[in-house]
C-alpha positions in Angstrom: 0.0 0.0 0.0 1.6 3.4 -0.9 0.5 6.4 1.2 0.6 9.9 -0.2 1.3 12.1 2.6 1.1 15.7 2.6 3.5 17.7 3.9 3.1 21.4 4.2 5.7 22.5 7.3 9.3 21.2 8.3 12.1 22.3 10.6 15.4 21.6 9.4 19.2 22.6 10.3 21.1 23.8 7.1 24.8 24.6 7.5 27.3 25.7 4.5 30.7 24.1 4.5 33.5 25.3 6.8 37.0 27.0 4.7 39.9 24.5 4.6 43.2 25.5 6.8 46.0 27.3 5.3 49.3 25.3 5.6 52.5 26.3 6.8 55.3 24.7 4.8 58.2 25.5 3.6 60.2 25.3 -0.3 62.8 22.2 0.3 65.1 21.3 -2.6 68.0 20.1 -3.6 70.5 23.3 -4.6 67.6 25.5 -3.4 68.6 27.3 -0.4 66.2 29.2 1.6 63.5 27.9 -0.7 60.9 30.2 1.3 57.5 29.7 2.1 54.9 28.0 0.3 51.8 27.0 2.2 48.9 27.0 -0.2 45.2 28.6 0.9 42.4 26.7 1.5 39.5 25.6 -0.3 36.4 27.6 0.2 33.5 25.5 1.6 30.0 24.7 -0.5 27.5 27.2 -0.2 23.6 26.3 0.7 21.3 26.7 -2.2 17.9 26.1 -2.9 15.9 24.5 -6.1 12.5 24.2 -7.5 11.9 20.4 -8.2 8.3 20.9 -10.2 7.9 16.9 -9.7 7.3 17.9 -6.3 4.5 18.7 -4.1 5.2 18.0 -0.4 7.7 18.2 2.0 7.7 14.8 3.1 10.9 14.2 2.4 11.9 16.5 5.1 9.8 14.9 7.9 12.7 12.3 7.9 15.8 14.2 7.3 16.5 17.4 8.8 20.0 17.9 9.1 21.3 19.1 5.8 25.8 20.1 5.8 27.6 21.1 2.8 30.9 19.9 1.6 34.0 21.7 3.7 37.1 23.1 1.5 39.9 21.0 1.5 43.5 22.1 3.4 46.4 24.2 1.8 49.4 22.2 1.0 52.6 22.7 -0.1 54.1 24.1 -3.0 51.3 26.8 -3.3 49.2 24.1 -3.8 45.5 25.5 -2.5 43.0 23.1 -1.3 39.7 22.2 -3.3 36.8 24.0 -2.9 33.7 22.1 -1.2 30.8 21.3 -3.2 27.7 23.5 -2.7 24.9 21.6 -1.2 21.5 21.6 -3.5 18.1 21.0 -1.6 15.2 20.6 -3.6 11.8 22.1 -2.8 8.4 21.9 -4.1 7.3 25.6 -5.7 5.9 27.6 -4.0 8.1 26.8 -0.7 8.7 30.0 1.7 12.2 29.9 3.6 11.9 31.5 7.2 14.7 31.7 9.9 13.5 29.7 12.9 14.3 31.9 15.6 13.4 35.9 13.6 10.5 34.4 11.7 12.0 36.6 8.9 11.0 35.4 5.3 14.8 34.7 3.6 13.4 34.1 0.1 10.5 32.7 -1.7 11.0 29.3 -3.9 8.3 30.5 -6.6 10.4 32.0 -9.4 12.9 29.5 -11.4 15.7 31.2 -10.5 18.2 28.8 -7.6 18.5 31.0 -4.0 21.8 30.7 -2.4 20.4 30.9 1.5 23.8 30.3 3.0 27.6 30.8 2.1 30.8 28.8 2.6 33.5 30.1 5.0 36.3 31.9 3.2 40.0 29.1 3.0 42.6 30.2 5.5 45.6 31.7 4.1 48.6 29.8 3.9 52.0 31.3 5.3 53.2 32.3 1.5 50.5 35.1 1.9 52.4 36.4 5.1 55.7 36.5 3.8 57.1 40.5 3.6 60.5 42.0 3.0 60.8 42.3 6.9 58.9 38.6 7.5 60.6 36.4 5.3 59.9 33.1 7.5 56.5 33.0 8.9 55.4 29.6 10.4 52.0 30.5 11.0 49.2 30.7 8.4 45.4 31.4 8.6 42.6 29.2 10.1 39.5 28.8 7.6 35.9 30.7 8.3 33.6 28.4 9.6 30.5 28.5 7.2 27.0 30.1 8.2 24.5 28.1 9.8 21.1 28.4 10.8 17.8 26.6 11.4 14.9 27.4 8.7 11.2 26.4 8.6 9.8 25.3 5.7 6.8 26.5 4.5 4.5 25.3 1.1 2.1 27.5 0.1 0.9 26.2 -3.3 0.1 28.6 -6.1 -2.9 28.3 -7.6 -5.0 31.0 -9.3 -8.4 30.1 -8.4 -9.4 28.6 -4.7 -12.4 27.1 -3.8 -13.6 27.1 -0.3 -16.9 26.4 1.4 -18.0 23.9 4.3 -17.3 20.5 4.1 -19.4 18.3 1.9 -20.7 21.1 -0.8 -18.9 20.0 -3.9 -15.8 21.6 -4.4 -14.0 17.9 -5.5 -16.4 17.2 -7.4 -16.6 20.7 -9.1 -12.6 20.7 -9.5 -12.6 16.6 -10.9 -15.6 18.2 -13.6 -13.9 20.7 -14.7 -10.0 19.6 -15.0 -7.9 16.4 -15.5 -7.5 16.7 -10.9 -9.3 13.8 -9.3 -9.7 14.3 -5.8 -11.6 11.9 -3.7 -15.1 12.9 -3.4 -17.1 11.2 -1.4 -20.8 11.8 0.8 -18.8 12.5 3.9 -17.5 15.2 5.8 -13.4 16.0 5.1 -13.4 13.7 2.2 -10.6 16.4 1.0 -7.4 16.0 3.8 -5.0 17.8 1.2 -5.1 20.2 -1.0 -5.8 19.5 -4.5 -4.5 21.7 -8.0 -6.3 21.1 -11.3 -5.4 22.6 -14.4 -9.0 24.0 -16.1 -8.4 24.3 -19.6 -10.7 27.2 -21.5 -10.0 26.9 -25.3 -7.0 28.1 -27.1 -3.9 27.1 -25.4 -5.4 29.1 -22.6 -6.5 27.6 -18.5 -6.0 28.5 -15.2 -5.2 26.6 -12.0 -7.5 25.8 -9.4 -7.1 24.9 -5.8 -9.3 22.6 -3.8 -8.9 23.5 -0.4 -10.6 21.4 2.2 -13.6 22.0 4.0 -13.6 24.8 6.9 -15.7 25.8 9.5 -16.8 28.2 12.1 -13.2 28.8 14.2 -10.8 27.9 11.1 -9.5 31.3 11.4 -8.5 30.4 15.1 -7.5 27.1 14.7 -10.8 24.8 14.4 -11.2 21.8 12.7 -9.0 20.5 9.6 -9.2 23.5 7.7 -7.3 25.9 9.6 -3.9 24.0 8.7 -4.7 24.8 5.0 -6.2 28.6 5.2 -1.9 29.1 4.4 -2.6 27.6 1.0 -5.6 30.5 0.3 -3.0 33.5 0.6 -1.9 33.1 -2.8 -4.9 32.7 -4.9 -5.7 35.7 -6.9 -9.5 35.2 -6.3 -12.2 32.3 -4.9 -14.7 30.2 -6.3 -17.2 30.0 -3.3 -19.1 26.8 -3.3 -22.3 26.8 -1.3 -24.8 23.8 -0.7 -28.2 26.2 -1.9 -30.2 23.2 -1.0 -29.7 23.0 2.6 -29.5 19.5 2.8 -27.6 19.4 5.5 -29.9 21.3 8.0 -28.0 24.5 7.6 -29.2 28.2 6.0 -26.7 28.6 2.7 -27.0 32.2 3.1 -25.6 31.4 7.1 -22.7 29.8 5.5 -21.6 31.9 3.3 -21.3 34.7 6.1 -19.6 32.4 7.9 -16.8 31.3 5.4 -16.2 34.8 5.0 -16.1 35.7 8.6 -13.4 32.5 8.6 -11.2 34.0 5.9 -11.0 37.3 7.7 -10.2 36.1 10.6 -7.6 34.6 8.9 -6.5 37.7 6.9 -8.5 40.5 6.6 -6.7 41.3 3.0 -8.8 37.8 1.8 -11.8 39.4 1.7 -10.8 42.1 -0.7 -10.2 39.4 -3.5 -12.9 38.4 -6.3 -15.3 35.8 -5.2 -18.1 34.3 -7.4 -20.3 32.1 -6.0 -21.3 29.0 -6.7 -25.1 27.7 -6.1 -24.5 24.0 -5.5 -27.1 21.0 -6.0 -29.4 23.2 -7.3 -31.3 19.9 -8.5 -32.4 19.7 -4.6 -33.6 23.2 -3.6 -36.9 25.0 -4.6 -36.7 27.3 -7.1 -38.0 29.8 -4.0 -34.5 29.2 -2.1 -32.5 29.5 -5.2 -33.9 32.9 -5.8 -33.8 33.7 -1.8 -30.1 33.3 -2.4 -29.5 34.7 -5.5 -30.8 38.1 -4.5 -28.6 38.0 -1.2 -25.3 37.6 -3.3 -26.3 39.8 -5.7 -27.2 42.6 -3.5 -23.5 42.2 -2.2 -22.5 42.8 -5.4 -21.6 39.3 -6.5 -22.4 37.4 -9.2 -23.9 33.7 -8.4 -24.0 30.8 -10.4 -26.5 27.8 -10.7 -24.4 24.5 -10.9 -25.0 20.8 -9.9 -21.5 19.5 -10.3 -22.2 16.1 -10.2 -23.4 16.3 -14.0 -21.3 19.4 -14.9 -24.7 21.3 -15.1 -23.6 24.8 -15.6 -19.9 24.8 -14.8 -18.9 25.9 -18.3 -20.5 29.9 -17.7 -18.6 29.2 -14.3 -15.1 28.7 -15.2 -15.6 31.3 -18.1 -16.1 34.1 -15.8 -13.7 33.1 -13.8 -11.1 33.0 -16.0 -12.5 36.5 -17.5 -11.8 38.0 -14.4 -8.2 36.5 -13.7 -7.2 38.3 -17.2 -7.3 41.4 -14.8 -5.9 40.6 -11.7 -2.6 41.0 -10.4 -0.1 38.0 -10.8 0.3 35.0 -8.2 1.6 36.8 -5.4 5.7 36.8 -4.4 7.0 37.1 -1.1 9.8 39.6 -0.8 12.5 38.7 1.9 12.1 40.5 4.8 15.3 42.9 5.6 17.6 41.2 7.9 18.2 43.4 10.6 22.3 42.5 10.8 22.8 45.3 8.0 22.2 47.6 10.1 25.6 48.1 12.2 25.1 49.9 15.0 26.7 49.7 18.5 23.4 48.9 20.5 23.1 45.8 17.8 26.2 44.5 17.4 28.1 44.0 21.0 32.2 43.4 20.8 34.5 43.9 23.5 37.9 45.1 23.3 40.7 44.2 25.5 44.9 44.1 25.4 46.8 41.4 25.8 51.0 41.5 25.2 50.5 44.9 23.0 47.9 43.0 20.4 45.1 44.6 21.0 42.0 42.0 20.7 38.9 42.3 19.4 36.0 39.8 20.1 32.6 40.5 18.0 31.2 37.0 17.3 28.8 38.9 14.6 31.8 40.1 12.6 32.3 36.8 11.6 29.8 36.6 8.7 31.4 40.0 7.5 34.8 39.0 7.1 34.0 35.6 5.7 33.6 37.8 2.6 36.5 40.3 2.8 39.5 39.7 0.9 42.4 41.4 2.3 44.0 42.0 -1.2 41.2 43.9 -2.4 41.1 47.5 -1.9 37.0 48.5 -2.0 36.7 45.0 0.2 39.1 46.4 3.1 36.8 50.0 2.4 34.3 48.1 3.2 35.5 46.2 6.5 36.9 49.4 7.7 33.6 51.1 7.2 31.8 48.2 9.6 34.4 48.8 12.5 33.9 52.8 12.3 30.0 52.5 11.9 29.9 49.7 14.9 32.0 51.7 17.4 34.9 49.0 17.6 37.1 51.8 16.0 36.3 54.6 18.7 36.4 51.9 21.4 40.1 51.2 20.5 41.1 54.8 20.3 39.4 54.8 23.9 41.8 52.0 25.1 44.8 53.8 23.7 45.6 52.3 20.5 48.2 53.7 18.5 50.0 54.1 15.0 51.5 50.6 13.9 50.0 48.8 17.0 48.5 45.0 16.2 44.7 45.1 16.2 43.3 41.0 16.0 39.9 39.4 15.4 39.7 35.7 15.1 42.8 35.2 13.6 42.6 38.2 11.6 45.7 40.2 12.2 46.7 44.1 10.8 48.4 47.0 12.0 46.0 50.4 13.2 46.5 53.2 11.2 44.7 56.4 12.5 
């Protein structure tokens, strides 16, 4: 037996590779003498970067793994050799798929365009001792330690993209509208929660044009604060450009359709109050079973709201063709499938209150300790000119500079972090 489970939400550790060592070694051959230095740099580590896989549409296959390391950079070696770069690390998501940092909640990037996100970088190879040599250093035996890559713990989040969404209560006829309509067959059934996952369909109009549509299942009163099964899947509405509201115009289940259609709608704003602002057309369900009296009792209530209302029985297809015409009328003028923008991280911002660092001396090397600089000068290249502008901007914008002016630096003293060595200049 093979069971299809959906996934929507997953927890999982991603960490880039760590920057290989640089080596300390030294040029030995025959007739050589004082063959020098020539530790080679290490290899950068992979990077962490994220794919659309269109073949899926779950995260299962994160319920079981959730530890996810890229490849470290090799060690320096001799002979300028430089160690090998790790390989990035690909993960594969379904579309759709919104990246969040665990412990901010920020949004880091939305999986819904083709283009592949790198969400985390590989730590910068050490330099080896050849980098160190000067005209007054000619030996040095010490070399560079590599960056440790970034890591952090994301949440997962699918919400699909579909155009179209139907809602309404359980057990109206949104399967069977969606199976009538498009190649999608969902389970449909005379039960309550037939529909445990969300279902897309493809609804194909004529002309190389169609539009996807969403089956999401069943709500009721209290989805919008957690009720029932529908609540878990409200996520899935916040992309659909408009909603196909299916109501059961018979009654046959005791209740008033004009009741639950308020109540739907109270559900979605509760949800989000930005919901209600999108096109709905409504959907008069099993009109085979109500008097032509309640059909019209209806039809004037969403009308006078300023909707227009449809008369389908979906089991036969009866009127789902002037249905899935209007609708896709109306898409033609709505704005596209909405995108997600990553949310700023706050870490750009340098300031002192932000970023804490403490200075202190020890044997005339005046040490720096700022655990957040770390990211930072994974990426600065100490041969590059705008790259050391840029490093030097972060320590005068984050107060470091000032605080070692404060402690009494001077002209020519030693200044460390990590393992990050240079000589102040005021």
């Amino acid at each position: 037996m093979v069971i299809n489970m959906f996934v929507d939400t997953a927890k999982i550790l991603i960490k880039a590779g760590d920057g290989g060592n640089g080596a300390v070694t030294f040029h030995r051959e025959k007739y050589v003498a004082a063959g020098g230095p020539d530790g080679g740099d290490g290899g950068r580590g992979g990077d962490v970067i994220f794919e659309i896989d269109n073949n899926m549409n779950t995260l299962v296959d994160f319920r079981y793994k959730r530890k996810f390391i890229a490849q470290n950079g090799e060690n320096g070696r001799g002979g300028n050799c430089y160690g090998k770069g790790g390989a990035n690390l690909i993960i594969k998501v379904p579309r759709g798929t919104l990246i969040k940092d665990a412990e901010s909640g920020r949004i880091i990037c939305d999986m819904s365009r083709d283009e592949r996100v790198t969400v985390l970088r590989g730590g910068r190879g050490g330099f080896g001792n050849k980098k160190f040599a000067t005209a007054t250093r000619q030996i040095p035996r010490f070399a560079k330690s590599g960056i440790p890559g970034e890591e952090k713990e994301v949440i997962l989040e699918l919400k699909l993209i579909a155009d179209v969404g139907i809602i309404g209560f359980p057990n109206v006829g949104k399967s069977t509208l969606l199976s009538v309509v498009s190649e999608a067959r969902p389970k449909v059934a005379n039960y309550h929660f037939t529909t445990l996952n969300p279902t897309l369909g493809v609804v194909s109009i004529g002309d190389g044009s169609s539009f996807v549509m969403a089956d999401i299942p069943g709500l009721i009163e209290g989805a919008g604060e957690g009720a029932g099964l529908g609540h878990k899947f409200l996520r899935h509405i916040d992309r659909c450009r408009m909603f196909i509201h299916v109501v059961d115009v018979s009654g046959s289940e005791g209740r008033d359709p004009i009741e639950d259609f308020e109540a739907i709608n109270k559900e979605l704003a509760a949800y989000s109050n930005e919901l209600l602002e999108r096109p709905q057309v409504v959907a008069a369900n099993k009109c085979d079973l109500a008097s032509d009296e309640d059909i019209e009792r209806f039809e004037k209530y969403i009308r006078a709201k300023g909707l227009k209302v449809f008369r389908i029985m979906a089991a036969i297809a009866e009127g789902t063709r002037a249905l899935v015409n209007e609708v896709f009328t109306i898409t033609q003028h709505l704005p596209p499938v909405k995108i997600y923008e990553p949310d700023i991280e706050e870490d750009n911002n340098f300031t002192l209150n932000s970023h804490s660092f403490t200075v202190r001396k020890e044997n005339d090397v005046f040490i720096v300790d700022a655990p957040w600089l770390m990211r930072i000068m994974n990426d600065i290249n100490p041969e590059d000119y705008e790259s050391l502008q840029y490093f030097q901007k972060v320590l005068n914008t984050s107060g470091i500079i000032e605080e070692l002016k404060r402690q009494g630096v001077r002209d020519g003293d030693t200044v460390r972090i990590f393992d990050f060595e240079f000589d102040f200049e005021l």
